[in-house]
C-alpha positions in Angstrom: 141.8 109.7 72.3 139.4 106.6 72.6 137.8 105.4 75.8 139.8 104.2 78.9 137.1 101.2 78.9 135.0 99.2 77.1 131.6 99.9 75.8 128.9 98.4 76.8 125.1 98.5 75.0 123.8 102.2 75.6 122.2 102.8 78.9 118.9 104.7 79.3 119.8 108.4 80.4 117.9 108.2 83.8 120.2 105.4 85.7 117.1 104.3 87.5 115.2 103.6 84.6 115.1 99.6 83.7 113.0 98.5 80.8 112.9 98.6 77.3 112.1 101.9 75.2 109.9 99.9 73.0 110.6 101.6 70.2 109.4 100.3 66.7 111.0 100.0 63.7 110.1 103.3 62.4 110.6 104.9 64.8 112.2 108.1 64.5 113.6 108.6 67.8 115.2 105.1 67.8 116.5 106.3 64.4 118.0 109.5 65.8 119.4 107.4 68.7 121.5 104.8 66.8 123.3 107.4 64.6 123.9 109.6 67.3 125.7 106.3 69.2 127.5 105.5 65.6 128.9 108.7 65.5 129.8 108.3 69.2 131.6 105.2 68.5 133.2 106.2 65.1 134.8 109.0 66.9 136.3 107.1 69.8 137.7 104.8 66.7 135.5 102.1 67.3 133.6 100.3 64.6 130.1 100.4 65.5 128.2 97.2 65.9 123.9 96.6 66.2 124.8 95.7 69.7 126.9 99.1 70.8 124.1 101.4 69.2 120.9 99.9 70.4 119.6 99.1 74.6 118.9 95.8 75.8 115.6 94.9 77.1 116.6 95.6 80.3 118.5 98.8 79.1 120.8 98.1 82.1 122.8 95.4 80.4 127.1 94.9 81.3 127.3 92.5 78.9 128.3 92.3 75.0 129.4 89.5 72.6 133.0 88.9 72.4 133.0 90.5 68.7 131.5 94.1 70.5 134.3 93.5 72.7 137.1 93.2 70.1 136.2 95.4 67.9 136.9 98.0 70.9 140.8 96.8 71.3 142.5 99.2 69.1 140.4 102.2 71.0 141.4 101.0 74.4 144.9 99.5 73.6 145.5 103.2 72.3 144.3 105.4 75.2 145.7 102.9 77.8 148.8 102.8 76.0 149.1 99.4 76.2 149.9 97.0 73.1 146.8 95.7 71.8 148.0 92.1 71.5 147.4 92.3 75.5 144.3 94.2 75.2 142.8 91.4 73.2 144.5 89.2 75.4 142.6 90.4 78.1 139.2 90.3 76.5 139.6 86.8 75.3 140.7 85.7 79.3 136.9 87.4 80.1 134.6 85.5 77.9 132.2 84.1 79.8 130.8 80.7 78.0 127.4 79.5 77.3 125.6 77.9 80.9 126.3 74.1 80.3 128.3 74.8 77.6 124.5 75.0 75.2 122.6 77.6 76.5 122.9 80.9 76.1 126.0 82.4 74.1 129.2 83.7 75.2 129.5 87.1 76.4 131.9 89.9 78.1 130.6 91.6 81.0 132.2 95.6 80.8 131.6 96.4 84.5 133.0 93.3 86.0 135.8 92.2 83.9 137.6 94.2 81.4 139.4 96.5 83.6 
C-alpha cells in the first residue's frame, strides 16, 4: 500500500535541524540520498520527481508544486480507497497561487491542506 498522505520534500532526520545540507554536486552522500528517496517513492508507487528526492533550503519545507502533488494521486487515492478523480480533485481545490498573481509560483502545502 502507498502512503495515507502526501509527500512532501524530504525532511532532515533531526526535526530540529533547519538549514540546508549544502551538499555539492558531487557529492556522494547527496548521491546516496536521492536514490535512497527514489526507491522510497517508487515503492509507495509514486513517480519520483527532483522536488520529492532532494531538501529545501530550509529542509523544513510543507510545500510542493502542484505536479509533486499529482503525481502522488494514484498512491493516495489507492490506500485511502477513494477514487482518484476526487483525490486530484482535492489537490487542485489546494493550490495555492502566486502572491499578486506574479510572484512566486503556485504550490501545495502537505501539512495544511491535503488531508
Amino acid at each position: 500500500a502507498g502512503p495515507r498522505w502526501f509527500q512532501g520534500r524530504p525532511d532532515p532526520d533531526n526535526p530540529l535541524a533547519s538549514g540546508a545540507q549544502n551538499y555539492g554536486p558531487k557529492s556522494k552522500r547527496l548521491l546516496d540520498f536521492a536514490r535512497a528517496q527514489v526507491k522510497r517513492l517508487e515503492k509507495e508507487g509514486i513517480a519520483p520527481r527532483s522536488a520529492l528526492v532532494t531538501g529545501s533550503g530550509s529542509g523544513l519545507d510543507p510545500a510542493i508544486t502542484p505536479a509533486d502533488a499529482y503525481v502522488q494521486v494514484g498512491a493516495v487515492a489507492a490506500a485511502d480507497h477513494l477514487p482518484p478523480a476526487a483525490v486530484r480533485h482535492l489537490v487542485s481545490t489546494h493550490v495555492v497561487g502566486a502572491y499578486f498573481g506574479f510572484l512566486g509560483a503556485p504550490y501545495v502545502n502537505v501539512l495544511r491542506s491535503c488531508r
